[in-house]
C-alpha positions as CSV (number, residue, x, y, z in Angstrom):
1,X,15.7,-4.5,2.3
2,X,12.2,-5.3,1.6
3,X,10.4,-8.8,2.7
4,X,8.2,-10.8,-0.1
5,X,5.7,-13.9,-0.1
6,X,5.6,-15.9,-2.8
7,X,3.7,-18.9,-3.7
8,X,4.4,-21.7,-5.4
9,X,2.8,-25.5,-5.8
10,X,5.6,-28.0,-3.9
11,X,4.2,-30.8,-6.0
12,X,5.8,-28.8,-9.1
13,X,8.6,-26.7,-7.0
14,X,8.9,-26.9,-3.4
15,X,11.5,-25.3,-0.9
16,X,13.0,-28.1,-0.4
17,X,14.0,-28.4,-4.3
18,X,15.5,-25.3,-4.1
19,X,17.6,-25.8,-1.2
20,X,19.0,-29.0,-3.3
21,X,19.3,-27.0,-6.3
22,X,20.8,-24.2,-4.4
23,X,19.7,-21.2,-6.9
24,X,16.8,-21.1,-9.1
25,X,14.7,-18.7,-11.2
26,X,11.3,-17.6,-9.6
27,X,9.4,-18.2,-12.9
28,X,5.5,-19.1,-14.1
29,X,4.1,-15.9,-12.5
30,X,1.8,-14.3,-15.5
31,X,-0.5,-11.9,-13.0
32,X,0.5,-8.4,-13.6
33,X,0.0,-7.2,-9.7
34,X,2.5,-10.2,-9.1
35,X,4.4,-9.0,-12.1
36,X,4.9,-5.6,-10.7
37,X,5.7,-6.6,-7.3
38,X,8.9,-9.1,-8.8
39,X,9.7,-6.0,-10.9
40,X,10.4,-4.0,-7.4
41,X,12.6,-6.9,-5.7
42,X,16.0,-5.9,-5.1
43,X,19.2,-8.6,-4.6
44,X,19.1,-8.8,-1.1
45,X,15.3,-8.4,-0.7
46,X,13.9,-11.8,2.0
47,X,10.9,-14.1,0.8
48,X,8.8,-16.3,2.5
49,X,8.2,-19.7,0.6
50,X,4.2,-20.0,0.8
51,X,3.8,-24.0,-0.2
52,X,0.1,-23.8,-1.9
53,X,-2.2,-26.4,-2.4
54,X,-3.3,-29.0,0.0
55,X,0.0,-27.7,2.1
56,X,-1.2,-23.3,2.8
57,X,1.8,-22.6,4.5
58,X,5.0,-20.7,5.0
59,X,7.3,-23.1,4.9
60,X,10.8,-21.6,4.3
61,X,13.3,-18.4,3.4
62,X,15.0,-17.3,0.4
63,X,17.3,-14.2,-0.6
64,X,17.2,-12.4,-3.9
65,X,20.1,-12.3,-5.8
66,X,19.2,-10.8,-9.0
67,X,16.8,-7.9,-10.2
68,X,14.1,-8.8,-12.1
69,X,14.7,-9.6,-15.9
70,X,12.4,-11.4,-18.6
71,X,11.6,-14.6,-18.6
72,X,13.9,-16.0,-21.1
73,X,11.4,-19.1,-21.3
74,X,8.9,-17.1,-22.6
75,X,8.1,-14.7,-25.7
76,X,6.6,-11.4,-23.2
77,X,8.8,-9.5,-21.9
78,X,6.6,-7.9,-19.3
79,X,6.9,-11.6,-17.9
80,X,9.8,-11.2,-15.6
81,X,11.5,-13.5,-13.2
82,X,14.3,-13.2,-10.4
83,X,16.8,-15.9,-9.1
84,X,16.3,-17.0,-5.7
85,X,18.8,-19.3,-3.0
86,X,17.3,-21.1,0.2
87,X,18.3,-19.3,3.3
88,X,16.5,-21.5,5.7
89,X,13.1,-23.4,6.5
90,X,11.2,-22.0,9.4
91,X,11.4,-24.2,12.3
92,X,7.5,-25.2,12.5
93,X,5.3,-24.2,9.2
94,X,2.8,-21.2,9.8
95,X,-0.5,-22.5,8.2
96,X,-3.0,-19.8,6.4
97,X,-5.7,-20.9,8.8
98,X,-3.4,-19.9,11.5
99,X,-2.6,-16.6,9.9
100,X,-6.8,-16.0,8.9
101,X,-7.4,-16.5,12.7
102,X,-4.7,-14.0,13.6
103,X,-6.3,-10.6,13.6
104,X,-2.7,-8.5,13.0
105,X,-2.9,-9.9,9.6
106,X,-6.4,-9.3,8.5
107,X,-5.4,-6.6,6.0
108,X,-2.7,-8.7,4.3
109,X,-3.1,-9.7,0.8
110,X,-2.5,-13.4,1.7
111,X,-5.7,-13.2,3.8
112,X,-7.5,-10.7,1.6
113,X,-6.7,-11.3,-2.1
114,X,-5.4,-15.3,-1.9
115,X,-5.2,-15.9,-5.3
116,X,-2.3,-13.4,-5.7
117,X,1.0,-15.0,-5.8
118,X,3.5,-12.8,-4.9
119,X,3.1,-9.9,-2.3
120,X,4.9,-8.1,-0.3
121,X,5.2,-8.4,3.4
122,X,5.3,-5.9,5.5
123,X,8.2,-5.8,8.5
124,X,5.9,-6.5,11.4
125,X,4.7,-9.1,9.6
126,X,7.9,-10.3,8.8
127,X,8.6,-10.7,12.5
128,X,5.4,-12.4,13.5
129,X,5.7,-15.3,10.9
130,X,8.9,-15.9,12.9
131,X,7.9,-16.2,15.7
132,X,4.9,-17.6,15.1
133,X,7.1,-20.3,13.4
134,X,10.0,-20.6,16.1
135,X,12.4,-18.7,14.3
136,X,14.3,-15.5,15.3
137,X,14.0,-13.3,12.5
């Protein structure tokens, strides 16, 4: 299993809409290093919920339950999506100011390249955004 962030504006999509819809297609990503890195997810695969904007925090957890596939909303088929379900918000938000002030995670791409929108994450990682959040991982 392999752990993923991935980003997403709440005003447009938030966790929360996906834990009403209960399944939804991670779409709208057009970077190719994000590209690549949806292209390696695996059903089964964990993802952190990064809420952008005025929010910059991990908010929840989702599974991935398909492999990656193109966009069938758009004409490119190197633009490929995954479906997603809620597994569970984390118990108090982790905030990227927290994570920038936390020196295990200087060489993260959240902290390094911030504009990318989906990463991976790696298992150490993993299990300090837990527990930084209140969550046993």
């Amino acid at each position: 299993m392999a752990y993923w962030l991935a980003k997403t504006e709440p005003e447009a999509f938030s966790y929360q809409d996906l834990e009403r819809l209960g399944r939804d297609r991670w779409d709208g990503v057009k970077n190719f290093v994000a590209l690549r890195h949806i292209g390696k997810m695996q059903p089964g695969d964990r993802m952190f919920i990064y809420h952008s904007g005025k929010t910059k925090a991990i908010v929840g957890v989702a599974r991935v339950v398909s492999l990656a596939y193109p966009d069938p909303a758009e004409q490119d088929p190197r633009l490929v999506v995954v479906d997603v379900e809620p597994l569970y918000p984390l118990i108090r938000p982790v905030t990227l100011k927290e994570i920038k002030q936390n020196p295990a995670f200087q060489e993260w791409e959240l902290v390094k390249q911030s504009r990318l929108s989906v990463m991976p994450v790696s298992e150490p990682h993993w299990r300090l955004i837990h527990e930084l959040a209140g969550n046993a991982s």
